[in-house]
C-alpha positions as a printed Julia matrix, in Angstrom:
217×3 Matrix{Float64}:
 -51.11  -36.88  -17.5
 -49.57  -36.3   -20.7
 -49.1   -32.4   -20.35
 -48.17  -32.86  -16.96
 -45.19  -35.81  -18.11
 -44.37  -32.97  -20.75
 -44.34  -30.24  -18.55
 -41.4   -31.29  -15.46
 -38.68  -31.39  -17.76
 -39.27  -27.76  -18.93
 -39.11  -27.1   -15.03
 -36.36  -29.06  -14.73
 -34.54  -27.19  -17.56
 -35.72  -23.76  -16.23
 -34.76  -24.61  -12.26
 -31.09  -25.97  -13.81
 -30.92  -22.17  -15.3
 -31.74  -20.55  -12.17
 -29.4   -22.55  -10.35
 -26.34  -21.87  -12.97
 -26.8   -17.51  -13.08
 -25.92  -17.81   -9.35
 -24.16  -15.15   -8.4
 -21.48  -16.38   -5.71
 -21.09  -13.74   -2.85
 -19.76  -12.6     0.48
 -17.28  -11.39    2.49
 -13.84  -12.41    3.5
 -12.42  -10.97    6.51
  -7.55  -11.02    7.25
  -5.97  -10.55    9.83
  -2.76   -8.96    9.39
   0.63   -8.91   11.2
   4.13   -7.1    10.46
   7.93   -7.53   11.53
   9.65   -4.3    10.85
  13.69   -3.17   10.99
  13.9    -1.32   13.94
  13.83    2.06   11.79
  10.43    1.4    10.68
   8.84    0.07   13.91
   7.9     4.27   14.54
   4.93    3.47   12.25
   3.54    0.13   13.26
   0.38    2.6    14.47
  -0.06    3.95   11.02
  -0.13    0.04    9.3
  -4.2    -2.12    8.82
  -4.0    -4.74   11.11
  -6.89   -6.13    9.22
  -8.9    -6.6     5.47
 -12.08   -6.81    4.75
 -12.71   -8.01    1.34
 -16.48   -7.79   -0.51
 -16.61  -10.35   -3.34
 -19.6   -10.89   -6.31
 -19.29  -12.69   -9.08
 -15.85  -11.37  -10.7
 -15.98   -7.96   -8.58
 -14.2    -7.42   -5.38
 -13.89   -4.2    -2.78
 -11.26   -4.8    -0.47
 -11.08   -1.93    2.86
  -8.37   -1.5     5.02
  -8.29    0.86    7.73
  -5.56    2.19   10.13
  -7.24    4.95   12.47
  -8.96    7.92   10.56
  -7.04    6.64    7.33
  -8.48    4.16    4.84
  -8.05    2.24    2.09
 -10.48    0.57   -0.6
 -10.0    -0.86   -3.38
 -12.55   -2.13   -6.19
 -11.05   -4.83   -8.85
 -13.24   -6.76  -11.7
 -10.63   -9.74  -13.04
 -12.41   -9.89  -16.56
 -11.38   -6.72  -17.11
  -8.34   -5.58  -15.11
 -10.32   -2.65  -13.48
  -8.55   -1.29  -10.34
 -10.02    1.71   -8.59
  -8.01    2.85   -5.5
 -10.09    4.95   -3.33
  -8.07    7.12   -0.33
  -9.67    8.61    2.53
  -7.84   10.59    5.62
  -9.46   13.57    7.84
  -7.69   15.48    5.05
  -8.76   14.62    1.55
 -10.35   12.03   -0.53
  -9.05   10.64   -3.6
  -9.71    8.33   -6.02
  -7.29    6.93   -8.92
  -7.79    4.36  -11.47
  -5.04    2.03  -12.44
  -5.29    0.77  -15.98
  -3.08   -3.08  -15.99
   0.29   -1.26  -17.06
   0.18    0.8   -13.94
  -1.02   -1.63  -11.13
   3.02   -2.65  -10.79
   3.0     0.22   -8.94
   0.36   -0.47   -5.79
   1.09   -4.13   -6.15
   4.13   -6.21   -5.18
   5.66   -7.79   -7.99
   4.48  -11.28   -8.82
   7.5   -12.8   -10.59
   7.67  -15.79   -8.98
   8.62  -19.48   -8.9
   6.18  -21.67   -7.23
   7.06  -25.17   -5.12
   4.3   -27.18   -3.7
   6.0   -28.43   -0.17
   3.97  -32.17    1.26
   3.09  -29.48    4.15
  -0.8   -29.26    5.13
  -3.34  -27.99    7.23
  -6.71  -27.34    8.05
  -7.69  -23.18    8.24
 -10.91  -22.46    9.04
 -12.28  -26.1     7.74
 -10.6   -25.85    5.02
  -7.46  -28.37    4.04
  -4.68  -25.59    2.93
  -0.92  -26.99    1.09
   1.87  -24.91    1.78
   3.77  -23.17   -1.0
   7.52  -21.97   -0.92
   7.2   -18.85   -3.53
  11.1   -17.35   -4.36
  11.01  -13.85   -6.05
  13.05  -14.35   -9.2
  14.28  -10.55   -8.9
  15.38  -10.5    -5.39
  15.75  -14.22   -4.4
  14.02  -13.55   -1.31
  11.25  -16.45   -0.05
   7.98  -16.17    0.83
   5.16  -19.05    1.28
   1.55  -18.9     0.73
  -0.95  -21.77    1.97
  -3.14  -22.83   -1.1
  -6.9   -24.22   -0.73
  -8.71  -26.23   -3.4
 -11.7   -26.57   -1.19
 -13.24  -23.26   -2.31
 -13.04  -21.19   -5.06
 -13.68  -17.13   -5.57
 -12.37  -14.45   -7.54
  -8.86  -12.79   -6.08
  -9.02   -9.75   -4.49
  -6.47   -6.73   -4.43
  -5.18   -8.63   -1.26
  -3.88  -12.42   -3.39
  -3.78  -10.48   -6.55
   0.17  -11.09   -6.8
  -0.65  -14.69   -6.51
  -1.18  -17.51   -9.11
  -4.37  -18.74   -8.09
  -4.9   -21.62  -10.31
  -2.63  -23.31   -7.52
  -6.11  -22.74   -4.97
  -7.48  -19.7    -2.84
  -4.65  -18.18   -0.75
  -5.97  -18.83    3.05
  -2.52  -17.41    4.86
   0.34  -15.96    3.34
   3.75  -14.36    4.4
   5.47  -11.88    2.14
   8.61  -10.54    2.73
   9.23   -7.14    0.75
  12.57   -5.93    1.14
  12.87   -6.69    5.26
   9.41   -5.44    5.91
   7.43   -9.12    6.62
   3.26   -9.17    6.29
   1.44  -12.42    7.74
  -1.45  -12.76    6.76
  -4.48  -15.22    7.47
  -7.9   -15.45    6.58
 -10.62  -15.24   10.16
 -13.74  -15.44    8.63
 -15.48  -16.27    5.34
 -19.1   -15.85    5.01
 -21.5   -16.41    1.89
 -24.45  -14.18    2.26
 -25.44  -11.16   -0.09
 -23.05   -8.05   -0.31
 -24.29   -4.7     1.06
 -26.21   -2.23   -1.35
 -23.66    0.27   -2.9
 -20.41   -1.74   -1.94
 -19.13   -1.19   -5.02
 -19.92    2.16   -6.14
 -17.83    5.05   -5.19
 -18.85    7.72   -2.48
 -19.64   11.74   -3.4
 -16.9    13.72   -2.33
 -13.75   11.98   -3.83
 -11.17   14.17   -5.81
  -9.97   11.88   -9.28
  -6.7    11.68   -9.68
  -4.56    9.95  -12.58
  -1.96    7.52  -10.7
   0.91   10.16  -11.79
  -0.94   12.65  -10.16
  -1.22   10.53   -6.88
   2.86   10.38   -7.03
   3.6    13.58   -7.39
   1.49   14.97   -4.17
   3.25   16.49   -1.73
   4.36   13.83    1.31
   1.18   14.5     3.88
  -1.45   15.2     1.38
């Protein structure tokens, strides 16, 4: 009785540990709408109208696709690893940004934050609106915060401050061109095999390199 009095807390102790490596995973599925000046409404065909984003532990792979075209992008936070991976029935690229260079695939995050008493529930979740104003252009945005759940952001809320909560829905306006989007689906269950690895086939570029192709390339 003795050894066996000794022996649950060690099981205890061990099951706790088991319980704490945990690696959170799944997938997070946008959908994704745009208003565009009328001089821009030509390539409405050529824009994602969705996201799929892979997330494990601090690693995400976010895919967007818009006919033969796609986009996917793997990020790990801890580190500030960004690999942008381009594939049309033409070529295949692939160019890491180191943190200095990501200004130039991401929209600026410079700005001011203010909570609004505005709430809602998105997909069982209890989301607080945010009124974000870009401190270079003035222009507002807002952004629908939820504490309920937490995960690591993706290239799709990287511009956000998520210490305010996961963003759920978001509207960004970028110079006249306005993106809604909102999450459809998130699902907890083990990533696919080779999610994050990068395919055979893709040409490496450096991110000045990937500016100065020719338009079409």
């Amino acid at each position: 009785m003795r050894n066996v009095l000794l022996t649950i807390p060690i099981v205890l102790v061990l099951l706790a540990s088991c319980k704490k490596k945990e690696v959170k995973q799944g997938t997070i599925t946008y959908g994704i709408d745009y208003e565009l000046p009328d001089s821009l409404k030509s390539y409405a065909n050529f824009l994602p109208k969705s996201a799929i984003v892979y997330f494990k532990g601090d690693s995400t792979v976010t895919v967007q696709q818009a006919g033969a075209d796609a986009t996917t992008v793997i990020t790990h936070k801890p580190t500030n690893f960004m690999r942008v991976m381009l594939r049309s029935d033409k070529a295949q690229y692939v160019i890491d940004y180191k943190k200095a260079d990501q200004g130039d695939i991401l929209h600026p995050a410079n700005f001011i934050y203010a909570a609004t008493t505005e709430s809602k529930i998105i997909l069982g979740h209890k989301a607080t609106k945010f009124v974000l104003m870009d401190k270079n252009t003035l222009i507002s945005s807002e952004v629908w915060f939820s504490k309920d759940i937490k995960m690591v952001p993706s290239y799709i809320t990287a511009v956000f401050d998520t210490t305010y909560g996961v963003p759920l829905a978001f509207t960004l306006n970028q110079n006249g061109i306005i993106t809604k989007t909102v999450v459809k689906e998130i699902k907890f269950e083990p990533v696919p095999d080779g999610v994050f690895s990068t395919p055979a086939g893709y040409k490496k570029l450096t991110p000045e390199q990937f500016k100065n192709l020719p338009v079409g390339n």
